[in-house]
C-alpha positions in Angstrom: 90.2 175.9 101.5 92.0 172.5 101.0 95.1 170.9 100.4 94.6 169.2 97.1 97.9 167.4 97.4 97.0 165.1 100.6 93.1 166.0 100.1 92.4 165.5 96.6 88.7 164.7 97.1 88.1 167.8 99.5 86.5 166.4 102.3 89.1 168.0 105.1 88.5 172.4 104.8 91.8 173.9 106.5 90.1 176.9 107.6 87.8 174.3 110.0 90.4 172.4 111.2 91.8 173.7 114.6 95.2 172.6 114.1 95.6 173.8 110.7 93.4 177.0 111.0 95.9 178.5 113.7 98.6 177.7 111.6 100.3 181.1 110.6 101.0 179.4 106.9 96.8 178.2 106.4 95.9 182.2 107.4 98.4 183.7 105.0 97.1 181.7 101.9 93.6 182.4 102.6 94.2 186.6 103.0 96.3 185.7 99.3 93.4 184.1 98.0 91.1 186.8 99.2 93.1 189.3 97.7 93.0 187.8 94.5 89.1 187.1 94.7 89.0 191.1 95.0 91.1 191.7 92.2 89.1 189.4 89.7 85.9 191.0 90.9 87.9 194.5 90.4 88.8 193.5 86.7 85.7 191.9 85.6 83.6 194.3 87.1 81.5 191.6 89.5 79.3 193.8 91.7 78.1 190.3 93.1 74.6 190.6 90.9 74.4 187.0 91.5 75.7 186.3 94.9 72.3 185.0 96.6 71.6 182.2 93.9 67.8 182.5 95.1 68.6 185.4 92.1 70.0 183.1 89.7 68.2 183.4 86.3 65.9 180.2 86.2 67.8 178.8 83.0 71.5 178.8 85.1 74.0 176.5 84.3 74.1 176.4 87.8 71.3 174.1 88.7 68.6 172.6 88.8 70.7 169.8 90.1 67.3 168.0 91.2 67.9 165.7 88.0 70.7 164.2 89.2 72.1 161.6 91.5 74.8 161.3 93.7 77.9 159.3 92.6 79.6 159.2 95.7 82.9 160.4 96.3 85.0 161.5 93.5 88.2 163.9 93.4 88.1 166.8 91.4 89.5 165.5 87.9 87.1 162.1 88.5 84.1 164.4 88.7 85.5 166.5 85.4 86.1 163.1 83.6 82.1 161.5 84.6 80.7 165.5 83.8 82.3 165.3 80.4 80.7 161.9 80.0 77.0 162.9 81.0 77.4 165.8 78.9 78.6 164.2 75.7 75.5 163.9 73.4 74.2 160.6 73.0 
């Protein structure tokens, strides 16, 4: 869980941080967001098929990622921005 405000490249998880982790605010947003992971999974009927991605189907769009290189570290709209430009077709 981050704070994409002062952590826009995610490198500082809240819920692993002892000063933010007992933080009364941090443990309230993480039972919200829980809750609303249950309710997506209630509405779109996810019975966590593929939760153990050792069953992925072989042609995911989830990997392989053995084809590709690290870029170092990006924020999350930097990342968007270079995937849009490796997928472009050539």
């Amino acid at each position: 869980m981050f704070d994409l405000i002062e952590d826009p490249t995610e490198q500082k998880n809240l819920l692993f941080e002892p000063a933010s982790a007992k933080q009364l605010e941090t443990a309230a947003k993480f039972e919200e967001l829980k809750a609303e992971i249950a309710r997506l999974k209630k509405e779109y009927r996810d019975d966590d098929q593929y939760a153990d991605p050792s069953t992925w189907p072989k042609t995911s769009v989830d990997g392989p990622f053995n084809t590709k290189k690290p870029i170092g570290m990006k924020s999350v709209s930097e990342a968007i921005a270079l995937s849009e430009i490796d997928n472009q077709a050539p």
